[in-house]
DRENPA-73309 format. One record per residue (C-alpha): residue number from 1; residue in three letters; chain; x, y, z. Coordinates in nm, 4 decimals. Layout:
{n->NUM	res->ALA	chain->A	c1->X	c2->Y	c3->Z};
...
***
This chain:
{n->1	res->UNK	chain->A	c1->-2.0685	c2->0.4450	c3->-1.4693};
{n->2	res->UNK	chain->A	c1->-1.9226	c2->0.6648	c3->-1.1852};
{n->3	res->UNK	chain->A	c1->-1.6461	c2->0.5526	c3->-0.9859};
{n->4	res->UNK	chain->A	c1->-1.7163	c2->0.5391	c3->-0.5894};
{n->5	res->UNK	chain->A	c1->-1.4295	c2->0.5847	c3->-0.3481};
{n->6	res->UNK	chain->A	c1->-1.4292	c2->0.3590	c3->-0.0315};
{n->7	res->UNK	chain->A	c1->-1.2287	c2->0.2937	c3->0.2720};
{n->8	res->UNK	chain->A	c1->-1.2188	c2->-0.0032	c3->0.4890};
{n->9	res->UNK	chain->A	c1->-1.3080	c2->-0.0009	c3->0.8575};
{n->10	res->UNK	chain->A	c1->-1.1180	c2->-0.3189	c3->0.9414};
{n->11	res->UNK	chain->A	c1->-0.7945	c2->-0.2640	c3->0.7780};
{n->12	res->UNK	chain->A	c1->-0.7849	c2->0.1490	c3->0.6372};
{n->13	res->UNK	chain->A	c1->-0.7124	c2->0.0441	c3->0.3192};
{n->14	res->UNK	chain->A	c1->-0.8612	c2->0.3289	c3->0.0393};
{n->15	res->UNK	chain->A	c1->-1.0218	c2->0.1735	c3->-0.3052};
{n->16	res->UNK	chain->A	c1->-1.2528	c2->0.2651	c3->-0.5812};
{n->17	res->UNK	chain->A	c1->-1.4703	c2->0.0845	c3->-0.7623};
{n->18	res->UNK	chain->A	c1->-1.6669	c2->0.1426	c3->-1.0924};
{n->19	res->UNK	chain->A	c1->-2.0512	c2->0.1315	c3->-0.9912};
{n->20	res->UNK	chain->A	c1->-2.3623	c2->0.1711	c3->-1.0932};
{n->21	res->UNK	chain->A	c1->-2.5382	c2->0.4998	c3->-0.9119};
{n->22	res->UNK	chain->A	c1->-2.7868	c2->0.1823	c3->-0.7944};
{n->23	res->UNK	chain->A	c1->-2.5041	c2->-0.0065	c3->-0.5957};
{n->24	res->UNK	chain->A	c1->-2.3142	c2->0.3037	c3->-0.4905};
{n->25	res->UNK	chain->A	c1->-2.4131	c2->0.2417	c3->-0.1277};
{n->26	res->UNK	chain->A	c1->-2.4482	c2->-0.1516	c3->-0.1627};
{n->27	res->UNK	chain->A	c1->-2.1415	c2->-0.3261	c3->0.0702};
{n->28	res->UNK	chain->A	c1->-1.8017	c2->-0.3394	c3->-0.1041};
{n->29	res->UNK	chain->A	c1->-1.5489	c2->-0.5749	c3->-0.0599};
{n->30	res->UNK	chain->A	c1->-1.1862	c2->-0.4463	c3->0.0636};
{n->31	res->UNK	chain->A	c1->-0.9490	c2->-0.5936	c3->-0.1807};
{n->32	res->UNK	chain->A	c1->-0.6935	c2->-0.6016	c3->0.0738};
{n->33	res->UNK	chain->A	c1->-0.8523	c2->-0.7950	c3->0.3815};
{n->34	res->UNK	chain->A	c1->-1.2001	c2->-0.8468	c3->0.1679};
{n->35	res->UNK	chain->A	c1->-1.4202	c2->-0.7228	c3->0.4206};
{n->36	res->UNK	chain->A	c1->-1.7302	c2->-0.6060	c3->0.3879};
{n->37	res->UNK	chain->A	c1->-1.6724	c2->-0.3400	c3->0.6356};
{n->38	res->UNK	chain->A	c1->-1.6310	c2->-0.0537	c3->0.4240};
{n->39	res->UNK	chain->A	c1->-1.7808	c2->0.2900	c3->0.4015};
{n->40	res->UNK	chain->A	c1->-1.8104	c2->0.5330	c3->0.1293};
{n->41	res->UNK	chain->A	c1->-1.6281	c2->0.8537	c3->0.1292};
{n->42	res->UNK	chain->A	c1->-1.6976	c2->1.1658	c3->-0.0317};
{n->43	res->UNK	chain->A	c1->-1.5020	c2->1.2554	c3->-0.3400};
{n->44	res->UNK	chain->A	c1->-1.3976	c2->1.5347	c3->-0.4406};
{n->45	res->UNK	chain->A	c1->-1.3602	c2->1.6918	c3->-0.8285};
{n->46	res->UNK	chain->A	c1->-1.2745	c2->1.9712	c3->-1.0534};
{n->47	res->UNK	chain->A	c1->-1.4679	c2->2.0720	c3->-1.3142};
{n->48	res->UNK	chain->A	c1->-1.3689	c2->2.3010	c3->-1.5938};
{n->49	res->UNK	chain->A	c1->-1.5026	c2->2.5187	c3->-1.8711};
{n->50	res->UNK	chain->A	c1->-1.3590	c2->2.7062	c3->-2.1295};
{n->51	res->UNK	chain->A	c1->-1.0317	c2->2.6008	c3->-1.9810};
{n->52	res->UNK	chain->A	c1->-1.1169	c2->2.7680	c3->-1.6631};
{n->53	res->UNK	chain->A	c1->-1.1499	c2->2.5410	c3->-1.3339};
{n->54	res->UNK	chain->A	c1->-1.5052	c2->2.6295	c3->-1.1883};
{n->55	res->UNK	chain->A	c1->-1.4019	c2->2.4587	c3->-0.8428};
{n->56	res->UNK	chain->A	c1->-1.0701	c2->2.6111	c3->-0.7584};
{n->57	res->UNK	chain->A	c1->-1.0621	c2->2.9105	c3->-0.5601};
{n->58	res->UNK	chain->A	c1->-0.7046	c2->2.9550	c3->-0.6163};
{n->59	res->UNK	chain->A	c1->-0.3979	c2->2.9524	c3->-0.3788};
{n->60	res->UNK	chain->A	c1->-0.4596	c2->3.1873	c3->-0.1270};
{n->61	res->UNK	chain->A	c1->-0.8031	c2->3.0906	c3->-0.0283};
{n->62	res->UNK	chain->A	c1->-0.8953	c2->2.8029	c3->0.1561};
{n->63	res->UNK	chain->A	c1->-1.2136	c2->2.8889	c3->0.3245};
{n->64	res->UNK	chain->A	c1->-1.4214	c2->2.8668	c3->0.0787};
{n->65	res->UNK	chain->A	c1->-1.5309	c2->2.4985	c3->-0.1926};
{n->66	res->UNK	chain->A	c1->-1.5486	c2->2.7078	c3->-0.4589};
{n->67	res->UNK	chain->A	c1->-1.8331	c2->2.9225	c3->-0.6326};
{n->68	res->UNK	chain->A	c1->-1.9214	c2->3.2234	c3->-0.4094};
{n->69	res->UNK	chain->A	c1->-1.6678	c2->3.3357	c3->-0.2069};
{n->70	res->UNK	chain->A	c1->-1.6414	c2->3.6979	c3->0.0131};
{n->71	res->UNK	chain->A	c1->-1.2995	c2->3.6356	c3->0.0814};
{n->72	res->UNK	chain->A	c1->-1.1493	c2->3.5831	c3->-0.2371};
{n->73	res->UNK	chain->A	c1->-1.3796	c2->3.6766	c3->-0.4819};
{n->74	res->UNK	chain->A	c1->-1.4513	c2->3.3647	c3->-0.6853};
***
C-alpha cells in the first residue's frame, strides 16, 4: 500500500499514513490534535534506473520537474 502525506488545517502538523489507493482521499485523523481537518498534499519522489535518477535534473537547474528540459538538457 502507498503511503499518503497529510497536513492538518487546525494545528499544521505534517503526517503520513499507509493507505489503501481507495481511502487516499477519505478524512485522516491528525495524530497531534486528532482532527479531522486535514488535507492531502502532493508528494514528491525519485525514481531510478540503472543507477541513474530519472527525476533529477541536477544542480543547476531548477526550472524544470524533470524529463524534458530546454534549459538543461535532461
Amino acid at each position: 500500500m502507498p503511503i499518503y502525506e497529510y497536513q492538518c488545517q487546525q494545528c499544521g502538523t505534517h503526517f503520513e499514513l499507509i493507505r489503501a489507493y481507495s481511502q487516499a482521499d477519505s478524512p485522516a485523523q491528525c495524530p497531534r490534535c486528532t482532527s479531522i481537518e486535514t488535507k492531502r498534499k502532493l508528494s514528491k519522489v525519485n525514481a531510478f534506473s540503472n543507477g541513474k535518477s530519472l527525476t533529477d535534473s541536477g544542480p543547476s537547474c531548477g526550472s524544470c520537474s524533470g524529463g524534458s528540459c530546454s534549459t538543461c538538457g535532461s
